[in-house]
N, C-alpha and C positions, 0 to 999 in steps of 0.2 A: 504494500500500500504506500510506503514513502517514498519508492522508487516512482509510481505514476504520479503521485503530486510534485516531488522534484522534475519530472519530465511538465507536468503541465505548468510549473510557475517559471519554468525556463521556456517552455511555446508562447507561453504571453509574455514573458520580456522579449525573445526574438520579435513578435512581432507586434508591438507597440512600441519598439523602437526604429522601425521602418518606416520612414516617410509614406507619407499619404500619397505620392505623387508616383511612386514605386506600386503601386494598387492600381489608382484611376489612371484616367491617360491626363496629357497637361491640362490643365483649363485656362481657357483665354481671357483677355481682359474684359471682354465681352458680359460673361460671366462673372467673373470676381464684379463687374460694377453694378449689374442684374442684382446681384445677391445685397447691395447695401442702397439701391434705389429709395428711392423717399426718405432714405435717415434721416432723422433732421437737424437742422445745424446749430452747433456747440462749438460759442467762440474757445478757442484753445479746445477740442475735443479729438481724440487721434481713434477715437471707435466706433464700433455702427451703432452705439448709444448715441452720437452724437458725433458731427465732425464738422469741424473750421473746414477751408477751400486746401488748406497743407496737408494739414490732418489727414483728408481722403487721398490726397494724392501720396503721402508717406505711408498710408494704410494701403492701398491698391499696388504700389510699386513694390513695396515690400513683398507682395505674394510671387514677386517674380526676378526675387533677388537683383533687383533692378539699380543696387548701391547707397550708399551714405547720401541721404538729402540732408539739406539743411532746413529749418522748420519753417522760415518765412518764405514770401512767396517774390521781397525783391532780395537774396540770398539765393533760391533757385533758380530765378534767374539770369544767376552769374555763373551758373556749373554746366556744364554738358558743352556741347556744340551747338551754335546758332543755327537755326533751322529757315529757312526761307519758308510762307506762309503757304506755295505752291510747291512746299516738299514736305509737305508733313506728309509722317505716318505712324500704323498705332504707337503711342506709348511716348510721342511726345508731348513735350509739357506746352500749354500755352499761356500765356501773362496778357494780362489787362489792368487797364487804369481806370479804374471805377471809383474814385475819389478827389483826380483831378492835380493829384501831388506825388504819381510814381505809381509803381508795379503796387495794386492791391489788391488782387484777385488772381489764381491758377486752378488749371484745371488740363487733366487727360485728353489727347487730340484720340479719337476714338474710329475714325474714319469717315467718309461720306460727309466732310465738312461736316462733323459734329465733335463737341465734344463732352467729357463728364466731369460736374465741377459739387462743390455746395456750396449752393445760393444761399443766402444769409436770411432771405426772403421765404425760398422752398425747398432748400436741405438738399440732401442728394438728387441730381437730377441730370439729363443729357438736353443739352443746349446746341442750336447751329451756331456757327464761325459768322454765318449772312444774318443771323436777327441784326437790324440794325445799332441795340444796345450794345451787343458785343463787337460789333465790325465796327466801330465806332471808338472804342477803346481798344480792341488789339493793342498791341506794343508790340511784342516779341515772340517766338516759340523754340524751347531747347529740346535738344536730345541729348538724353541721359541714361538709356538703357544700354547696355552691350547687345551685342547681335544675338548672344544664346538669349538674353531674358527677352526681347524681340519676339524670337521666335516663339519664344512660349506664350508670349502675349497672344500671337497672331493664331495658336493654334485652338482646334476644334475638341 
């Protein structure tokens, strides 16, 4: 009898110690953003209890080992590579000036000229680049992920 418990408390640490990603296939940004849709927004908040515009992009990037950000949103956009607005793709970051005095809002370029940001207004949500609010403030767009966390953004 203490040989099948010592086998079974060694099957559950082998396998609770195996990433979840080694199980399911990758999941795309797509999905990581699906999953915290409508959260709603918590100035300084970094979880789907609540999330600032940083917050979800440091929470979302994070599932794709996508690198150290930094927590503000003009702070991030001094890192990665400058992205011209007719080269984004998934997983860059875009910045807006929606206060009139610098970068005060980001948010995930998610494709099809959209992107996922939280509104301070309506929490987690996917926005166009053409609402006139946001094409209007644009500033800038980084990339900041490496090619592997890329690919796993992009995958299905």
């Amino acid at each position: 009898m203490k040989k099948f418990i010592f086998a079974l408390v060694g099957a559950a640490a082998l396998f609770t110690s195996v990433p979840a990603s080694t199980y399911a296939s990758d999941i795309s940004i797509e999905s990581q953003v699906k999953e915290v849709l409508g959260a709603p927004y918590q100035w300084g908040g970094t979880t789907a209890a609540g999330f600032d515009c940083t917050g979800f992009i440091l929470y979302i990037m994070e599932k794709f080992n996508a690198g150290d950000l930094p927590r503000t949103s003009q702070s991030q956009a001094k890192v990665g590579t400058p992205v011209a607005k007719d080269d984004l793709r998934v997983g860059d970051l875009v910045f807006f000036n929606t206060f009139g005095s610098g970068i005060s809002h980001a948010g995930i370029y998610i494709g099809d000229n959209q992107f996922a940001h939280s509104s301070s207004s309506k929490g987690v949500r996917i926005s166009s680049l053409s609402e006139s609010y946001y094409r209007d403030r644009y500033v800038t767009a980084r990339r900041v992920a490496s090619e592997t966390s890329y690919r796993k953004m992009i995958s299905e």
